[in-house]
N, C-alpha and C positions, 0 to 999 in steps of 0.2 A: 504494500500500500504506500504509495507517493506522500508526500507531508500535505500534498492539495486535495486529495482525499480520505485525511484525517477525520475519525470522529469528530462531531460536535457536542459538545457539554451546552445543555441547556440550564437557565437558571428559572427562565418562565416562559409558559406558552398557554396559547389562551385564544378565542375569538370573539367578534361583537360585528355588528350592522352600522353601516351609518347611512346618512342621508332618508329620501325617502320621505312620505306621508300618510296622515289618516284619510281615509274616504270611507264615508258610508255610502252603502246601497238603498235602493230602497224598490216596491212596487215589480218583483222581478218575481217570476212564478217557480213554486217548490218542484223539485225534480225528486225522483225517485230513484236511487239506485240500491245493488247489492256488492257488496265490495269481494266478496267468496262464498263459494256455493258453502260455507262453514255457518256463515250469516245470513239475515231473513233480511228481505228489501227493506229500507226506510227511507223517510222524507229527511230533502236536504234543502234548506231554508237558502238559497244565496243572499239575502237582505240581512244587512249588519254593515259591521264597521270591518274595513280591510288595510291593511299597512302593503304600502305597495311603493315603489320608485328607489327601494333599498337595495345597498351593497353590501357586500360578506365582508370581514375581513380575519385573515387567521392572523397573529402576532407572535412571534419567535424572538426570546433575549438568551444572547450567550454568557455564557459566562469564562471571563468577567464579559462586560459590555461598556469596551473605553471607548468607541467611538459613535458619531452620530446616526440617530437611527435613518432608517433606510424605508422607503415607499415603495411598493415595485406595483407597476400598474400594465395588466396585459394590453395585447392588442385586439385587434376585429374578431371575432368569430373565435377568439381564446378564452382561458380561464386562467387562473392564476397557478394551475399547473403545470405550466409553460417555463414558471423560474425554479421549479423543485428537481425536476428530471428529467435527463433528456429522452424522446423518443425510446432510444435506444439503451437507455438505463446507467448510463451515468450520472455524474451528481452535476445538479443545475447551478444555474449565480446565487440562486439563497445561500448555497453550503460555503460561497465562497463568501460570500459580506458577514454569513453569521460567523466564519473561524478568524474574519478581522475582525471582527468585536462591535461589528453594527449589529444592532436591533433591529428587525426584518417585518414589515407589516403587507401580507401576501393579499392582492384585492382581489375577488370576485368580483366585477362591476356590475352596474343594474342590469335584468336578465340574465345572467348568467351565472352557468356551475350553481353555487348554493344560495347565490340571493334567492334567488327565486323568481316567481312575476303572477301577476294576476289575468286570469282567464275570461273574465268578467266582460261582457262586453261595453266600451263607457269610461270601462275602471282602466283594466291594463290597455297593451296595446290591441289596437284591433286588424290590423293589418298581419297576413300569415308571414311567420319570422322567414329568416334565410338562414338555408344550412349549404358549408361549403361539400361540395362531392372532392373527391380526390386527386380527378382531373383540376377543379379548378383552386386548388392547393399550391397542386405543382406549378401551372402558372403563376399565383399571386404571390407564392413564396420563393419564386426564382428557383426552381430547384433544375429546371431545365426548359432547353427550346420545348415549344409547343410539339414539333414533330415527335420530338425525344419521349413523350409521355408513353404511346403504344409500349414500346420496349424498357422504356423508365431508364432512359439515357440520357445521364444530367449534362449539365453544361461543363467542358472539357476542366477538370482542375475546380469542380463543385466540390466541398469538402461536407456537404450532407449527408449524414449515414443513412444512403439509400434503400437497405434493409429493412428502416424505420418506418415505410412513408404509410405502413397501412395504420403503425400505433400514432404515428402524427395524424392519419383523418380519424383514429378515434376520439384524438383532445379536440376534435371541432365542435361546438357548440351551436345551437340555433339564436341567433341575434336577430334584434332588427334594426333599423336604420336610422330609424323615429327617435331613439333615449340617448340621443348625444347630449343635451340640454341636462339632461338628471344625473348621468355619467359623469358631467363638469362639477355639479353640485354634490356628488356624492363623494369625489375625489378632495372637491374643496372641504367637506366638512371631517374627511379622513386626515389630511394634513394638521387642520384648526384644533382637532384632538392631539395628535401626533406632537404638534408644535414643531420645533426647528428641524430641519431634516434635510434629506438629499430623497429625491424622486427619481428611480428609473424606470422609464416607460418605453413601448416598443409600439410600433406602425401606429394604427389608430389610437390608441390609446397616446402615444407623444402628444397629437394632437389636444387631447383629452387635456393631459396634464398640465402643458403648456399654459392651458385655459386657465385651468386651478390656479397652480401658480402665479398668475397676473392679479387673483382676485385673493391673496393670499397673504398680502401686504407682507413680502420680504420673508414669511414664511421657512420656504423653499431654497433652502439657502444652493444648492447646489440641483442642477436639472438634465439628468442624461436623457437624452433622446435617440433612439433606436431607430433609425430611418423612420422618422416621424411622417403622417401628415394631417391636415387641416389646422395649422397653424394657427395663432393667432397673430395680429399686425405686432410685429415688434415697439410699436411706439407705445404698447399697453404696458410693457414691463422699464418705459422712462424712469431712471432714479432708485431702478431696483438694484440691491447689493447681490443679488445673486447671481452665481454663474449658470453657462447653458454650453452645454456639448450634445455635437450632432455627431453617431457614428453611422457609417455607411459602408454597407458592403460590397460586392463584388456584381459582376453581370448586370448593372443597374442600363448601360446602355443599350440591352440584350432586349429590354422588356419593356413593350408598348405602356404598360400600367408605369411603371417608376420611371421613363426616362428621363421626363422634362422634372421629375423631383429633385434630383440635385442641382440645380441650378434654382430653384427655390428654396434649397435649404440655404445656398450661398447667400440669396441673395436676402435672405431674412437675418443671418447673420452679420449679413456687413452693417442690416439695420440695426441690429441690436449692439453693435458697435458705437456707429453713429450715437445713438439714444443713452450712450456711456456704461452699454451692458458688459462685461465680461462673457466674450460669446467664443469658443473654438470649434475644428471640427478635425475629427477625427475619420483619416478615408484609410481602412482597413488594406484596401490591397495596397495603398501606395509608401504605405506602412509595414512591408514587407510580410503583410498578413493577409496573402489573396485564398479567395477560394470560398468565401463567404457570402452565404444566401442573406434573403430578407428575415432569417431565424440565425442569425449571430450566438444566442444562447443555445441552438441546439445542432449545431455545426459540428465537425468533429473539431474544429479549433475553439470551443466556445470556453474552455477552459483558459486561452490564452487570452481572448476576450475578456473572458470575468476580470482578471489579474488585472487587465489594463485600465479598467474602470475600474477596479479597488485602490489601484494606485493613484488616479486620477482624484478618488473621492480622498485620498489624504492628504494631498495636498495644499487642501484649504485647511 
């Protein structure tokens, strides 16, 4: 066993919800079901009150626990068991911030994994979610040309453990498109608890975070972004003390969906310059670290990854 995957000693670990609200129902007619030919049919009231627009969170402190805690926030169509394991059963970025002595707070965001969501129609979303297939995985996750999918022949020098890709379309989740709004505010009221911290978040979820952090008044002292998108305007984070790194990986000019994103993460960054952000970025292949899809956590270099961003996070 490596010293990078060493047990972790925990001192506490624990879960809670945040964000989210009450609705009551009301005038909606009683349905009848039976839940196991064990049990006899009964009536199911749906009128009442419903907590609905909330996110999971599990929390992980090691011990000791010297440095500042840590956010990690998924992307589109994930859970937060994206930063625990990879695909292929190595150990994720959690094992690595929790054996430098971050405290680790793992988000489920609204709809998804164990928040949960309401079925209600009125109350939750009403529109049918989207679930990724595995063809369109392998496109959105870079893991190879379009052609390459029949035979699952990635992109020359992809360093995704291609073996993986049926347990990567099991972490796919059904989302919908609609709970960006409550995502933002549920990440915002996760931080506001958390208090001072570093955020790492990945594809949609950057976006997400990003968001948080503008409305998070300084917050967010530290903000890693995972080939982000839906940014917000850089001029919302004027005056903020915190830094922002963009990392990006490999194949990005290969793929109709990501091309024109780097050139927008440039160019949000030079704003967040401008505007006297502390903004860098980090381009993994020209950082003698090529070979990385749009899943940097779950690459086979995602180890080398984590390290780099642990290092980055101590440097403030």
């Amino acid at each position: 066993m490596t010293a990078a995957h060493t047990p972790v000693t925990l001192a506490a670990f624990g879960s809670f919800t945040v964000g989210g609200r009450r609705v009551e129902v009301t005038d909606r007619p009683t349905q009848v079901v039976r839940l196991s030919r064990d049990l006899p049919e009964f009536p199911v009231d749906p009128n009442g009150l419903y907590s609905v627009g909330h996110a999971y969170v599990q929390y992980f402190v090691p011990a000791p626990a010297e440095r500042r805690p840590v956010v990690l926030v998924h992307g589109g169509g994930l859970t937060g068991t994206c930063w625990e394991t990879t695909p292929d059963g190595r150990p994720g970025w959690l094992q690595f911030l929790l054996r430098a002595g971050h405290p680790c707070y793992v988000l489920d965001n609204v709809e998804r994994g164990r928040a949960g969501w309401c079925p209600v129609p009125g109350v939750g979303e009403d529109a049918a979610p989207l679930l990724r297939t595995e063809r369109e995985a392998w496109d959105a996750f870079r893991l190879g040309p379009p052609e390459g999918y029949p035979t699952r022949t990635p992109f020359a020098g992809s360093r995704f453990p291609g073996d993986a890709l049926a347990e990567l379309n099991r972490q796919q989740v059904p989302r919908w498109t609609t709970t960006t709004d409550l995502a933002v505010a549920a990440v915002t009221a996760l931080v506001r608890r958390v208090g001072p911290c570093a955020v790492v978040a990945h594809s949609q979820g950057g976006g997400i975070a990003a968001r948080a952090a503008a409305g998070t008044d300084g917050l967010v002292e530290d903000l890693v972004l995972v080939e982000p998108h839906g940014l917000p305007d850089a001029a919302d984070f004027a005056g903020s003390t915190g830094r922002q790194l963009i990392v990006a990986g490999d194949f990005i000019e290969l793929s109709p969906l990501y091309r024109d994103l780097r050139r927008r993460w440039r160019t949000y960054l030079e704003e967040l310059r401008t505007a006297g952000v502390t903004a860098d970025y980090l381009d993994l292949p020209a950082s003698d670290h090529p070979g990385n899809t749009h899943l940097p956590m779950m690459d086979l270099t995602s180890d080398t990854v984590a390290e780099l961003i642990v290092d980055h996070l101590a440097t403030r």
